[in-house]
C-alpha positions in Angstrom: 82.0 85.2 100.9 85.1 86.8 100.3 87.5 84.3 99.3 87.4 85.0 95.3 87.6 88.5 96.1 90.8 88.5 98.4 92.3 85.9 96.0 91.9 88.6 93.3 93.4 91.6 95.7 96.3 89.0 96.0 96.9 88.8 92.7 96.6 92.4 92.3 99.1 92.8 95.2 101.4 91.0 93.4 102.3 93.3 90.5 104.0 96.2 91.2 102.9 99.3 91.9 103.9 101.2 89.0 102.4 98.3 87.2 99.1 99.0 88.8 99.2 102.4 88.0 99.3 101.8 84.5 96.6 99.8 84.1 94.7 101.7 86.0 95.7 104.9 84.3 95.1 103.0 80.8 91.3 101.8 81.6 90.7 105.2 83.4 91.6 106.8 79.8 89.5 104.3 77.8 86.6 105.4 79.9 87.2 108.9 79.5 87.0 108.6 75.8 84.0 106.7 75.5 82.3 109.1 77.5 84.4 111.7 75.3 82.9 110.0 72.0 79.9 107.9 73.0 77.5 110.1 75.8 74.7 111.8 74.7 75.5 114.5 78.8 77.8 117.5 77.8 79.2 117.6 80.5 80.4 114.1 80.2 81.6 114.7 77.2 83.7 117.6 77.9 85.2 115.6 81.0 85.9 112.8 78.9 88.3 114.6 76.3 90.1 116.5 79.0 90.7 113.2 81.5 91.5 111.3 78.0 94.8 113.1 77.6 95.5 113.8 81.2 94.9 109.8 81.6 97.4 109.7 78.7 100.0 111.7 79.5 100.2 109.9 82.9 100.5 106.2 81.2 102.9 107.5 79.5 104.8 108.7 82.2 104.1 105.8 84.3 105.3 103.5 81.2 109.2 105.7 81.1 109.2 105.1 84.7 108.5 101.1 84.4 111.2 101.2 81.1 114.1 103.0 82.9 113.1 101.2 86.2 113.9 97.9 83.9 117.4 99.4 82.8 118.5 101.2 86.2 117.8 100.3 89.5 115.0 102.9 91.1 114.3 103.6 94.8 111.2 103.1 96.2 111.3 106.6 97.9 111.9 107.5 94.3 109.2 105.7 92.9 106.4 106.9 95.9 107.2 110.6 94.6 106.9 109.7 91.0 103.6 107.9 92.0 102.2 111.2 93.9 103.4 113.2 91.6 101.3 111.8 88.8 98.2 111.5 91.3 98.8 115.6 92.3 99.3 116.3 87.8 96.0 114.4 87.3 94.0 116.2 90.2 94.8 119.4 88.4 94.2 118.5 84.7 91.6 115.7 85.2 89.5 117.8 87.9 90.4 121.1 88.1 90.3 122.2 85.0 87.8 120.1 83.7 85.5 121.3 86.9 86.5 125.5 86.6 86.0 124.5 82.7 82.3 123.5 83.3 81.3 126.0 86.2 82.7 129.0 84.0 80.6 127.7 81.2 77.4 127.2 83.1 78.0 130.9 84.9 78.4 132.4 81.6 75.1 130.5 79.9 77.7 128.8 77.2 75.2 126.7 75.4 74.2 122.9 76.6 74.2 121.6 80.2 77.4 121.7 82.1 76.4 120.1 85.0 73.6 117.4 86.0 69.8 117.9 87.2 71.2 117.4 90.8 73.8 120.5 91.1 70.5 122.6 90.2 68.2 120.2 92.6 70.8 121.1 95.4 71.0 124.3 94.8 66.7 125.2 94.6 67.3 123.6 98.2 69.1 126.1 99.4 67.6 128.6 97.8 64.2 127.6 100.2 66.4 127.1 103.3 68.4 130.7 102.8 64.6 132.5 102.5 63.7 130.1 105.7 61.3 127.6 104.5 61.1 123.7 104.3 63.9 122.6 101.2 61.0 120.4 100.4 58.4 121.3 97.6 54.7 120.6 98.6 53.3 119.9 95.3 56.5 118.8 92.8 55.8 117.9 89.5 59.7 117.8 87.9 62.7 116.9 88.6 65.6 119.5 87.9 66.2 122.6 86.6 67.8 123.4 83.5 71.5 123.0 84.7 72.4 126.0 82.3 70.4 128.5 84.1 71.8 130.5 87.3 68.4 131.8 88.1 68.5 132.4 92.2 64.7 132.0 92.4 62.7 129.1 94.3 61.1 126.4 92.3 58.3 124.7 93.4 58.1 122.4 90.7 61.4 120.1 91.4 61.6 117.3 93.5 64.4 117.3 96.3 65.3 113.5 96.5 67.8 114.0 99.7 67.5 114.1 103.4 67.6 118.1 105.1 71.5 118.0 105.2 72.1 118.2 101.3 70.1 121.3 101.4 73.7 123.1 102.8 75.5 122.5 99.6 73.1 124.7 98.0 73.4 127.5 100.2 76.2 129.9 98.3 74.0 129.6 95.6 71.7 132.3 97.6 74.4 134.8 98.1 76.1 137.6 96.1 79.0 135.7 95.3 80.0 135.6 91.1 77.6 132.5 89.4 81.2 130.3 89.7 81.3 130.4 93.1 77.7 129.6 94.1 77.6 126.8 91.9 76.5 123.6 94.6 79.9 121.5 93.3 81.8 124.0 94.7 80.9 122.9 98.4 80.3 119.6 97.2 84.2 118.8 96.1 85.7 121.0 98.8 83.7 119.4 101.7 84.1 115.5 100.1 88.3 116.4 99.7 88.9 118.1 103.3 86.9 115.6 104.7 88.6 113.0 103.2 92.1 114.0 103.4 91.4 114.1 107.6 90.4 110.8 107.3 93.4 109.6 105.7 95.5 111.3 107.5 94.0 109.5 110.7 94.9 106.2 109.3 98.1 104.9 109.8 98.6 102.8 106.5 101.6 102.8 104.3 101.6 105.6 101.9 101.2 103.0 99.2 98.0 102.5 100.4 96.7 105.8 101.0 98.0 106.7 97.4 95.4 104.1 96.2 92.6 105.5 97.8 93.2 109.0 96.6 93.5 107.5 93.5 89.9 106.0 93.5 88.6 109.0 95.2 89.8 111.9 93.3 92.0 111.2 90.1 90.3 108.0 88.6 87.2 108.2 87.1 84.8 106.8 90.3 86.1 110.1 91.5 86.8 112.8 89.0 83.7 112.3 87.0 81.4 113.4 89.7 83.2 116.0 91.0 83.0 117.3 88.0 79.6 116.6 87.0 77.7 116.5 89.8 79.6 115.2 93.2 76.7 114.8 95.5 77.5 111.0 96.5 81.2 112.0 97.4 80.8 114.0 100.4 78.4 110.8 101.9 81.8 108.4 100.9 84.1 110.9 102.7 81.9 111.1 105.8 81.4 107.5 106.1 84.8 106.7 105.6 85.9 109.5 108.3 83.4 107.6 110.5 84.7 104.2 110.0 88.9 105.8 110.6 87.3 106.9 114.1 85.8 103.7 115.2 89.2 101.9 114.2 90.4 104.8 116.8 88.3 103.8 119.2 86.0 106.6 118.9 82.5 105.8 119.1 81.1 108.9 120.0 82.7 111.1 117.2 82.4 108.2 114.9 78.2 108.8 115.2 78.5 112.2 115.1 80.4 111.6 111.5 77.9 109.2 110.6 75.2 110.8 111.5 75.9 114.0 109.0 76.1 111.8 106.4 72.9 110.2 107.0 71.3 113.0 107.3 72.5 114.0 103.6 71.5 110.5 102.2 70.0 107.3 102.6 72.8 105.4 101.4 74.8 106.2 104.4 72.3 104.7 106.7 73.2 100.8 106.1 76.9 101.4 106.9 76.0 103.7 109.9 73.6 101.0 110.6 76.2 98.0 109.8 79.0 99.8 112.5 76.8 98.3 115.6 78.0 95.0 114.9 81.7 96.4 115.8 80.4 98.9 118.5 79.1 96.4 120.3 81.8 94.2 120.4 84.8 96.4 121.6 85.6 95.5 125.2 84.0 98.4 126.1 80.6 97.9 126.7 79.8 101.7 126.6 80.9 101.7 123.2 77.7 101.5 121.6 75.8 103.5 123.6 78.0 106.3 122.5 78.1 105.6 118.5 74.4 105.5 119.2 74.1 108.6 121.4 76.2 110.4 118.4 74.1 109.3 115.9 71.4 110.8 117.5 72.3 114.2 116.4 70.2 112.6 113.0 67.0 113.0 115.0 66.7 116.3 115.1 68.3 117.1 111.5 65.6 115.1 109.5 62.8 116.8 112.1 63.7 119.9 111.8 63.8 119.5 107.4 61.0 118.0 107.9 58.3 119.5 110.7 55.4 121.0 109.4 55.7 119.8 105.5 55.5 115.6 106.2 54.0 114.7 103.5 56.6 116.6 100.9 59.7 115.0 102.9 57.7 111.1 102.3 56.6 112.4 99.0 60.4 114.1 98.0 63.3 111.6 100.0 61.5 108.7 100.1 58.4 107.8 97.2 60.3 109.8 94.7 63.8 107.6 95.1 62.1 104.3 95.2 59.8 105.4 92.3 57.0 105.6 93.7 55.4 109.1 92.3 53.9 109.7 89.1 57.2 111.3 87.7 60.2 109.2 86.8 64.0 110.1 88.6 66.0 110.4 85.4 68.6 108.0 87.6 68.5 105.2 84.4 70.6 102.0 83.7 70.1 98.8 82.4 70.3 97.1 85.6 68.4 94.8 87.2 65.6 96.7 89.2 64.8 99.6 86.9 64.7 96.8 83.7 62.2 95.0 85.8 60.4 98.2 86.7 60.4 99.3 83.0 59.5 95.9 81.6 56.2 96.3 83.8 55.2 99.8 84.4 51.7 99.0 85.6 52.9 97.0 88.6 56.1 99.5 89.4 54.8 99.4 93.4 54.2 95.3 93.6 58.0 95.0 92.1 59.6 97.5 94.0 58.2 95.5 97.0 59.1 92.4 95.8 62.9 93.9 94.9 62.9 95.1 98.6 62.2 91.9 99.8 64.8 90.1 97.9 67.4 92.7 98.8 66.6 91.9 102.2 66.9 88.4 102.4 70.0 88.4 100.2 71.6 90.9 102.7 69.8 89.1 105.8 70.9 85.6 104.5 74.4 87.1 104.0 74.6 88.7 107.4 73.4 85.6 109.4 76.4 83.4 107.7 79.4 86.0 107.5 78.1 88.7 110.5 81.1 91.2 110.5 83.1 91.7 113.6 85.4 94.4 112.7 85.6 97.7 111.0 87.4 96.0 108.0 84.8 93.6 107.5 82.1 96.4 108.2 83.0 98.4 105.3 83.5 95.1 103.1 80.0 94.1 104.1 79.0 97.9 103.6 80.1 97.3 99.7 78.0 94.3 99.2 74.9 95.7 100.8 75.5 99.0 98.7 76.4 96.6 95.5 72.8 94.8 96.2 71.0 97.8 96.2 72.3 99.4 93.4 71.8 96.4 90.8 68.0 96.0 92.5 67.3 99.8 93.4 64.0 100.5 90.9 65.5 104.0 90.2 69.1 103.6 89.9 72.5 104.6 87.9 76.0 103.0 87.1 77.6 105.9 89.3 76.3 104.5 92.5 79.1 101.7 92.2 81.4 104.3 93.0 80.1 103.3 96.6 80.8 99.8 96.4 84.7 100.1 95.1 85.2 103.5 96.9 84.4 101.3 100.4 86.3 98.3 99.1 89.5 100.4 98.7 89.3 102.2 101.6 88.7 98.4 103.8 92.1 97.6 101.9 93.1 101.1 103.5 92.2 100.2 106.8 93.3 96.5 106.9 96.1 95.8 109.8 96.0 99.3 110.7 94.7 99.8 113.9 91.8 97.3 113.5 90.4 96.3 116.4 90.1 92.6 116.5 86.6 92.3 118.2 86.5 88.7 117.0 88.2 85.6 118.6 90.9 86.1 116.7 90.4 83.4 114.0 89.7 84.3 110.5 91.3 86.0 107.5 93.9 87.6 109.5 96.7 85.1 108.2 95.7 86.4 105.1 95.7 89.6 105.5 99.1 89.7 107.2 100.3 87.4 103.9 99.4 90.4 101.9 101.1 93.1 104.4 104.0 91.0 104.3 104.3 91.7 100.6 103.4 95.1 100.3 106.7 95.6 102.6 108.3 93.3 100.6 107.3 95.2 97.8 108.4 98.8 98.7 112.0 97.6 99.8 112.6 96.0 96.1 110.3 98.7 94.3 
């Protein structure tokens, strides 16, 4: 199942790692300006002129450093600093600005959106929750707010597509604090970042590896475009990944505490929470899962108590509204597969979504019966393709949800030889994965 893609990573591997980070750097900054020149989202736009030239500057500097490296020989110690460097320049000028740029702008009612439907969503959430009552509208007829108003008022009228837990980003938007400040992305970035950082500072990879993953999470464009935009998938990714560092640790209990948070923000934590079983139960110790599972309990009462008393708006709000079920449309749009179908045939939205379901499930059964995972590296690899599935087959669905997909990828590359517990018999890709260790060492010796 994996062969063409560990092929690739080889090949990938292979180049150096200032190498990498150029092309990387260079797509990231083609992206940027098509969104700069091409989106019809303001806030997309704005983004996309401010990463260009960050995104350019940093090629460029990353291109001096792969010239002189050519002329004069560079350390590898040199070369990590350089590479950090760049990632630390571009989290200023490709986030932080861009992100204080857009929630000054929206605070100040500077005219067009600066921020998507689900910053305002998020924040009407916790709006409900700070006046105690349910974060779930009982009769909702929209979805989202005008992103340009700071209005602290309650509106009935939006729908509230997430699990309980999301409501908490929304929260500092029902205090005092200046407009900035209660902006939902605030939390949103601070929470994914922290709780990121921990988890990569629990692994012990090589920082070559962690520099990638910080890469994808924050400074590229699967990162820094949401955080600045919107940022409500990022805090899930961070959680999850967390969860899956603590299982390598052997950690089952904290690991479903972690992974039950995230589930409880949304749904598309649940199949790698779910997926983590298959490596619970196979560590030696057989209490293992009965502690992930005893940690992900804390769920229960989470979704029970966001959703006791209003039933009917938490079915109607997290789970009709995101399969497309209700009478209004999520504004989540794409070409791909499910929501063309969907489109193609509005009359019979329900008998496709069913059918989609289905054929997601058999594609992921099918998949699981012939290549079951047994580790947390191959959890989180599995988690990607499962995640991949749905997105391309989800009737309501978006481009950005790939940023689950690669995000997990990059961090199983993270996690790969470190600390892995071989649950297995031992026989597999291991050879493999060892070949490309070997290199990576190789690798930052000769960088």
């Amino acid at each position: 199942m994996y062969d063409w893609a560990t092929l690739l990573w080889r090949r990938i591997c292979a180049l150096s790692y200032l190498t990498q980070d150029l092309i990387l750097y260079l797509l990231a900054a083609v992206f940027a300006i098509l969104n700069g020149v091409a989106t019809s989202h303001a806030d997309y736009r704005e983004w996309g002129i401010m990463a260009f030239v960050a995104y350019v500057v940093a090629s460029l500097i990353i291109g001096l450093a792969l010239a002189r490296r050519r002329r004069h020989e560079i350390s590898s110690m040199a070369i990590r600093h350089l590479r950090v460097g760049v990632v630390f320049f571009l989290t200023i000028t490709a986030v932080l600005v861009p992100l204080l740029s857009e929630l000054t702008w929206r605070a100040t009612g500077t005219e067009n959106a600066h921020a998507q439907q689900e910053v305002a969503v998020i924040e009407r959430a916790g709006d409900r929750v700070a006046l105690g009552t349910n974060p779930y509208p009982k009769n909702p007829t929209n979805f989202g707010i005008n992103p340009s108003s700071d209005a602290h008022n309650v509106d009935n009228d939006s729908y509230f597509p997430y699990l309980p837990g999301m409501a908490v980003f929304g929260l500092l938007n029902a205090t005092t604090l200046p407009h900035e400040l209660g902006d939902a992305r605030v939390l949103l970035v601070a929470g994914a970042i922290i709780i990121f950082l921990v988890a990569l500072h629990l692994t012990r990879a090589s920082p070559e590896r962690k520099i990638l993953a910080l890469q994808f999470f924050m400074v590229l464009p699967t990162g820094a475009l949401p955080m600045v935009t919107g940022g409500d998938d990022l805090p899930v990714i961070a959680l999850m990944a967390l969860s899956l560092v603590l299982l390598v640790r052997r950690a089952p209990l904290a690991a479903g505490l972690v992974a039950a948070v995230a589930c409880s923000l949304k749904l598309t934590a649940w199949p790698i929470a779910l997926l983590s079983l298959f490596v619970t139960h196979g560590l030696r110790d057989d209490r293992s899962q009965r502690r992930y599972l005893l940690g992900l309990a804390l769920l229960v009462p989470i979704v029970v108590f966001g959703a006791i008393g209003n039933e009917h708006a938490f079915i109607e709000n997290a789970l009709r509204f995101p399969l497309g079920l209700t009478k209004v449309k999520s504004p989540a749009a794409s070409p791909l597969l499910g929501q063309f179908l969907v489109t193609l045939v509005p009359h019979d939205r329900r008998a496709i979504t069913l059918v989609l379901a289905l054929v997601g499930l058999v594609i992921v059964g099918v998949a699981l019966v012939k290549f079951p995972p047994r580790t947390v590296v191959s959890v989180t690899r599995f988690a990607a393709f499962v995640l991949c599935v749905a997105t391309v087959l989800a009737p309501a669905t978006r481009f950005g949800y790939l940023v689950y997909p690669t995000v997990l990828y990059v961090w199983s590359y993270v996690l790969t030889g470190y600390d892995q517990p071989r649950i297995d018999d031992g026989r597999g890709s291991a050879g493999g994965l060892a070949s490309i260790r070997d290199l990576e060492e190789t690798k930052s010796k000769g960088a």
